[in-house]
C-alpha positions in Angstrom: 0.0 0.0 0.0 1.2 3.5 -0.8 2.6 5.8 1.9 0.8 8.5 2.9 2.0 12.3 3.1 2.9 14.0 6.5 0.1 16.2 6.1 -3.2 15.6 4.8 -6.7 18.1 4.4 -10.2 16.6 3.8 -13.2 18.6 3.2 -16.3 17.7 4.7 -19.9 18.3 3.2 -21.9 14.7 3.7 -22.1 11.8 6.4 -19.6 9.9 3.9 -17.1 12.5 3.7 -16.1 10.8 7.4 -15.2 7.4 6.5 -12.3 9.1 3.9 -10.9 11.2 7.2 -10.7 7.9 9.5 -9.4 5.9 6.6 -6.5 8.8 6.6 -6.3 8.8 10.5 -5.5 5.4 10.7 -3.2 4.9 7.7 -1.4 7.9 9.2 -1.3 6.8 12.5 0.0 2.9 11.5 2.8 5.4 9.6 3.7 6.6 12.7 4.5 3.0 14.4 0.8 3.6 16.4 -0.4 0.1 17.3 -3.5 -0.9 16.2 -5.8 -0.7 19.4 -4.2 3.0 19.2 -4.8 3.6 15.9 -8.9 2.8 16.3 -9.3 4.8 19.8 -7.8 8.2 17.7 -9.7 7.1 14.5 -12.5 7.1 17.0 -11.7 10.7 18.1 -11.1 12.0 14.5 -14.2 10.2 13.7 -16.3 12.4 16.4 -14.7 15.8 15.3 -15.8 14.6 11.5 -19.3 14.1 12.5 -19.6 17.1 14.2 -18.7 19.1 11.5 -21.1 17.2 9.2 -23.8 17.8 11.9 -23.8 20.9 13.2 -21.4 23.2 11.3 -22.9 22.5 7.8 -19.4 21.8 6.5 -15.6 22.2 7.4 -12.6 20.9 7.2 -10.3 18.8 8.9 -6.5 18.7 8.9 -4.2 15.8 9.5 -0.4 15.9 10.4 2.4 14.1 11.8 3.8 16.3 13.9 7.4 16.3 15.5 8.9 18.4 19.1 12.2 17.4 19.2 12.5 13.6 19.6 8.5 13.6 20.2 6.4 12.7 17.3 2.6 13.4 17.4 -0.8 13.3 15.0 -2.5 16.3 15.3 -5.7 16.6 13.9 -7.5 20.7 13.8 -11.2 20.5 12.6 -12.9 23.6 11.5 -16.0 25.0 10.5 -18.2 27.9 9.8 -21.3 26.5 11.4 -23.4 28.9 14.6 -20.3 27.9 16.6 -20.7 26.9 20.4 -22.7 29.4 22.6 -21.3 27.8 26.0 -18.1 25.7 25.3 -17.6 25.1 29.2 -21.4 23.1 28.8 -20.6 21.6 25.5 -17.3 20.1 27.7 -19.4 18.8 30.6 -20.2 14.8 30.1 -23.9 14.0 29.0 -24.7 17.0 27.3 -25.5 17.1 24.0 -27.1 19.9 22.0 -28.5 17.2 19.3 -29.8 13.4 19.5 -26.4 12.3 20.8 -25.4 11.0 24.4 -23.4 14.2 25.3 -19.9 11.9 24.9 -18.5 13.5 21.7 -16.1 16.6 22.6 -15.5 15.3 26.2 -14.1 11.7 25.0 -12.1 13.3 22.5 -10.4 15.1 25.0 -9.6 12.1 27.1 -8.5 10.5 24.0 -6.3 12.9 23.2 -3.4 14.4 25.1 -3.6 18.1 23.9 -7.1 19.4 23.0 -7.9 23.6 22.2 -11.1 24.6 21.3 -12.1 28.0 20.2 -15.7 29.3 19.1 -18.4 31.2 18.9 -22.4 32.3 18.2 -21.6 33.4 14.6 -18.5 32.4 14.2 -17.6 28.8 13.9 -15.5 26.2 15.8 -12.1 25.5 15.4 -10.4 22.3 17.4 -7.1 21.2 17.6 -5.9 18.1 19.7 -3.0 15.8 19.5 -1.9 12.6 20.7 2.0 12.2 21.2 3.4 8.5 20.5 4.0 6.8 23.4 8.3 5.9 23.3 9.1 2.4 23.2 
C-alpha cells in the first residue's frame, strides 16, 4: 500500500465524507508506528470531530499531520467550521450533554482521548479544534 504524506486536508460536506478522514487517521497513524488498538481509539476521536462538522457546522474541514517536538512525534488533527459555533463551550465540555440526538460523549471523549485538545468558538462564528496525541516511546 502507498505511503501517505505527512500532512493531509479533507473537506467535509456529507455523512460519507467521514469514512475518507478515519481511513487517513488510521493509515497515518500505523505510519507513525501507532499500534492498532491505538490507531482505532484516535480514529474514534477523529471520527467524532468529522461528525460534528457534518452535523452541526454544515461543512468544514479537517487537517491531519504528523507532527514532531524534538524527539517527540505526534498526530494532530485541527477541525474547522463555519457552522453557529458553540454558545457555552464550558457546557458543550461537561459529560452527558448534548445539544442534538447524541449521548453528550462526543467533545468530552475526544479530550480524554487525546493528550492536547484547544477549542475555540463562537455564536456566529464557527469552531475550530485542535488536539494531539504524542506517541508513546518504546
Amino acid at each position: 500500500m502507498d505511503r501517505l504524506p505527512d500532512a493531509l486536508e479533507f473537506n467535509l460536506a456529507l455523512p460519507s465524507d467521514n469514512a475518507q478522514v478515519v481511513f487517513g487517521a488510521r493509515k497515518m497513524l500505523g505510519q507513525m508506528g501507532v499500534d492498532e488498538t491505538g490507531q482505532f481509539l484516535v480514529a474514534g476521536a477523529v471520527s467524532e470531530l468529522s461528525t460534528n462538522i457534518i452535523r452541526y457546522g454544515g461543512h468544514g474541514t479537517i487537517s491531519l499531520k504528523i507532527i514532531r517536538e524534538g524527539e517527540k512525534i505526534g498526530f494532530e488533527v485541527i477541525a474547522r467550521d463555519q457552522g453557529p459555533g458553540i454558545a457555552d463551550i464550558d457546557q458543550a465540555m461537561t459529560e452527558s450533554h448534548s445539544t442534538g440526538k447524541g449521548l453528550g460523549l462526543g467533545l468530552p471523549s475526544v479530550k480524554r482521548i487525546m493528550d492536547e485538545f484547544e477549542i475555540q468558538s463562537a455564536p456566529g462564528r464557527g469552531t475550530r479544534i485542535r488536539a494531539v496525541k504524542w506517541k508513546a516511546s518504546t
